[in-house]
C-alpha positions as CSV (number, residue, x, y, z in Angstrom):
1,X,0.0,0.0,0.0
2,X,1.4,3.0,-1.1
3,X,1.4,6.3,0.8
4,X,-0.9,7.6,-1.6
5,X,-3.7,5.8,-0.6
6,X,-3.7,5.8,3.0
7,X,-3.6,9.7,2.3
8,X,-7.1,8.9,0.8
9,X,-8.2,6.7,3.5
10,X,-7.6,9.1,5.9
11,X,-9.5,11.7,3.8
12,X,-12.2,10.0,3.4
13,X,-12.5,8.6,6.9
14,X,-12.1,12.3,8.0
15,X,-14.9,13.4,5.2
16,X,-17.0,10.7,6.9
17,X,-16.6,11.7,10.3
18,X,-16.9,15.4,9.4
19,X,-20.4,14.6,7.5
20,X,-22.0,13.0,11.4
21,X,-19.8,15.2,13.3
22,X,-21.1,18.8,11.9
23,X,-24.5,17.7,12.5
24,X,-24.0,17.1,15.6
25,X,-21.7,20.2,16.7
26,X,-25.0,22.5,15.3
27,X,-26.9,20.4,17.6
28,X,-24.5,21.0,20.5
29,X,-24.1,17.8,21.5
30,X,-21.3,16.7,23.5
31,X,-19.3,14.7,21.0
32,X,-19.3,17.5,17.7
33,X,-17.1,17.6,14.7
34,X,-13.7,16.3,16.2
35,X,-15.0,13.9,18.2
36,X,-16.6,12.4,15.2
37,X,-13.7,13.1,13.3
38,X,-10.9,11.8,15.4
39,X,-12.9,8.1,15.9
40,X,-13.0,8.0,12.5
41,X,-9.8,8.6,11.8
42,X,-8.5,6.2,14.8
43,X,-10.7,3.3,13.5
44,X,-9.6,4.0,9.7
45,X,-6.2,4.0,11.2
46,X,-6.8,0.6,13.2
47,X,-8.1,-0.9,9.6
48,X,-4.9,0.6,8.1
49,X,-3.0,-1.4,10.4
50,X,-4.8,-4.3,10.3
51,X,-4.3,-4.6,6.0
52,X,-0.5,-4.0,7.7
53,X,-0.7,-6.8,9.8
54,X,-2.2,-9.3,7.6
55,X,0.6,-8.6,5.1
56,X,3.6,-8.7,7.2
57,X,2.7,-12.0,9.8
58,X,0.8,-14.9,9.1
59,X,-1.2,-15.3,11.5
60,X,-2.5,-12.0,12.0
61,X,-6.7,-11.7,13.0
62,X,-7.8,-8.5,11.8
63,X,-11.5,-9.6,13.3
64,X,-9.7,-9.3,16.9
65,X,-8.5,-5.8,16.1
66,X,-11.9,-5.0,15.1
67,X,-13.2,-6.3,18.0
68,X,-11.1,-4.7,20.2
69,X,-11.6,-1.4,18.2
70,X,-15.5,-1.6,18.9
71,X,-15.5,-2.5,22.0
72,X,-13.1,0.6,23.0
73,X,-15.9,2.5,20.9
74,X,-18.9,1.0,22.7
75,X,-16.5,2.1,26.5
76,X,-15.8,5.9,24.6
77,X,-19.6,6.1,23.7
78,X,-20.3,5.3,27.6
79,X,-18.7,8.5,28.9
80,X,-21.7,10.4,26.9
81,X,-24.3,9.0,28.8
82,X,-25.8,10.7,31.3
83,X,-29.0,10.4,33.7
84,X,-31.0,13.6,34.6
85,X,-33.7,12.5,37.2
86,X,-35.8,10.2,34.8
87,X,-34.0,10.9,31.6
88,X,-31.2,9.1,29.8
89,X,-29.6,11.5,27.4
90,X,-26.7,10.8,25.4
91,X,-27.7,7.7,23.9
92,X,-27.3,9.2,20.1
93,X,-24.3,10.5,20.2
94,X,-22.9,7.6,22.1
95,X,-24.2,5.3,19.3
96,X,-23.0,7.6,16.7
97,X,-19.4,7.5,18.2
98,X,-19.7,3.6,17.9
99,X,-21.1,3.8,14.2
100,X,-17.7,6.1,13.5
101,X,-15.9,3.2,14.8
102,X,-17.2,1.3,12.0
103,X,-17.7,3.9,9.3
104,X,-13.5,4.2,9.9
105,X,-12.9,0.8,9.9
106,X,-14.5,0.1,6.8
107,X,-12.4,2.8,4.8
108,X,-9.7,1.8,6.3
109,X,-10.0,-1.6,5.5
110,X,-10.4,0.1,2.0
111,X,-14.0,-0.6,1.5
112,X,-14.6,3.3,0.5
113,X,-18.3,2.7,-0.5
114,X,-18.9,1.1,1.9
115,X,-18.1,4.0,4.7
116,X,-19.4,6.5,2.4
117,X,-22.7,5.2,1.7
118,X,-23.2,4.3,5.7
119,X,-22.0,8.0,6.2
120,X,-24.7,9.1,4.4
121,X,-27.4,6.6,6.2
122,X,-26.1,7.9,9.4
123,X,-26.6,11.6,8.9
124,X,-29.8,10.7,7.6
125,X,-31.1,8.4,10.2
126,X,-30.1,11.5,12.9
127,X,-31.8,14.5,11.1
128,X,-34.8,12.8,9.4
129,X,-35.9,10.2,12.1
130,X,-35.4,13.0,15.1
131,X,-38.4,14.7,12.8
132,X,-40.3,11.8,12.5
133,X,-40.1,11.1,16.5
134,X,-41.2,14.5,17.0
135,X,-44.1,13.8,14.8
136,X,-44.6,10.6,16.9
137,X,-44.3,12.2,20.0
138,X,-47.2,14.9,19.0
């Protein structure tokens, strides 16, 4: 792999992260644009090294680094979560900081598509479905 196209990973893991991570930095959530950004990155970058792995040792198990890599998401996502009296808030962001562990991974892994396309579903599913729970809630 040449330098060239982890230069494009990168970017595109960054694009990805930037696309969730605006959204929610106008929404002043807790996790905003570098947050987003920064898993992204760091999960592209553990799928980078992964493709590394695999190439240099045998019996490298880039399913374990993705495992560990999600589960450090899913522990990062935790901190978000709060409790106010009844109220649970922080669940979306925390979920979106585990989706950018997977959004990364996949570009990094060099499945561009892939983390493009499930950028795309993730800014959608926060802005459009927050409207349609509001139209629930009515």
């Amino acid at each position: 792999m040449n330098i060239g196209v982890i230069v494009l990973r990168l970017f595109i893991a960054t694009l990805c992260g930037a696309v969730i991570g605006l959204e929610r930095e106008l929404k002043d959530k807790a996790a905003g644009l570098r947050t987003h950004i920064l898993v992204c990155e760091g999960a592209c970058l553990f799928g980078l090294l992964g493709v590394y792995m695999e190439a240099t040792y045998a019996n490298a198990d880039i399913l374990r680094l993705a495992q560990g890599l999600l589960i450090g998401m899913g522990f990062l996502g935790g901190g978000v979560i709060v409790r106010e009296g009844t109220a649970v808030k922080g669940l979306t962001t925390a979920a979106g900081i585990w989706f950018m562990g997977a959004i990364g991974l996949s570009v990094g892994l060099g499945y561009y598509m892939l983390g493009l396309i499930g950028s795309l579903f993730g800014l959608a599913i926060i802005t459009l479905f927050r409207r349609l729970e509001r139209l629930v809630k009515r």
